[in-house]
C-alpha positions in Angstrom: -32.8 -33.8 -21.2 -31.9 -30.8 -18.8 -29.4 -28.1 -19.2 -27.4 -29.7 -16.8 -27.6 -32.9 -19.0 -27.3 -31.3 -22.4 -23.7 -29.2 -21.3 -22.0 -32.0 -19.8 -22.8 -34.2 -23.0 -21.7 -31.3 -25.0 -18.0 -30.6 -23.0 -17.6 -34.4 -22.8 -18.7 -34.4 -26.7 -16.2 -32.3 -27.3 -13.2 -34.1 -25.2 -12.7 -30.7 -23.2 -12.1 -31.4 -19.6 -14.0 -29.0 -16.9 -10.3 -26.8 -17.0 -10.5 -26.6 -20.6 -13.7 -25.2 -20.6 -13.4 -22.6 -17.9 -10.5 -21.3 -19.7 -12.4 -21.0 -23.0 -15.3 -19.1 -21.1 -13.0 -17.4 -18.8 -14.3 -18.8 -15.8 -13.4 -20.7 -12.9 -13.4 -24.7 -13.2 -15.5 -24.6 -9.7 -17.7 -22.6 -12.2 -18.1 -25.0 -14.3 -18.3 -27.5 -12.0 -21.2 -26.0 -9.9 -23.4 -25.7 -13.3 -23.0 -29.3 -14.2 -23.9 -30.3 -10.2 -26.4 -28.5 -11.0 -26.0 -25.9 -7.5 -26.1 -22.8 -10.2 -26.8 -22.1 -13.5 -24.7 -20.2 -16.0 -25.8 -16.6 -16.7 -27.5 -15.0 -19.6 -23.9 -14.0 -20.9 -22.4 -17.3 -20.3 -25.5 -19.4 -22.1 -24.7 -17.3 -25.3 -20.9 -18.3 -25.2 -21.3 -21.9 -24.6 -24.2 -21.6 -27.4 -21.5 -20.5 -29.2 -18.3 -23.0 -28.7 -20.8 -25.4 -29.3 -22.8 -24.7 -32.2 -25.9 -25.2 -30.5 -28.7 -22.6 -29.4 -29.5 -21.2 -26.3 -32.8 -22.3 -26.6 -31.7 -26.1 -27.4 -29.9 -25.5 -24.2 -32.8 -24.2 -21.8 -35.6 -26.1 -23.5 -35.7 -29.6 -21.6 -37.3 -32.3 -23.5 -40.3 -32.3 -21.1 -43.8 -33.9 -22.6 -46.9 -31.4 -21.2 -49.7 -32.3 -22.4 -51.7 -29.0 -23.2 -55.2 -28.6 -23.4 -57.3 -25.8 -25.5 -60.6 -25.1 -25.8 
């Protein structure tokens, strides 16, 4: 699951519209809208807040669930 993914679940989750959470983060809903359309990402300062309303960590919310296969020697 992307970022991208994992904040719309989490806003939707939550029953905030994209207004409602602007206002909350004290952005702009086009904000809002461009990270979940995936055109930009939100900041360093932003990630901590929505990590924040949402009770979730910034790491949960960069870390996609990608399988790599690793090998050592």
């Amino acid at each position: 699951m992307t970022l991208v993914e994992k904040f719309t679940a989490l806003r939707k989750r939550q029953g905030l519209s994209q207004e409602d959470l602007a206002e909350k983060l004290s952005v702009s809903r086009q904000a809002i809208s461009r990270w979940e359309s995936d055109s930009t990402l939100p900041d360093a300062e932003n990630l901590l807040e929505i990590s924040k309303l949402f009770a979730v960590t910034v790491v949960y919310l960069i870390n996609n669930a990608m399988k790599t296969t690793k090998t050592f020697p």
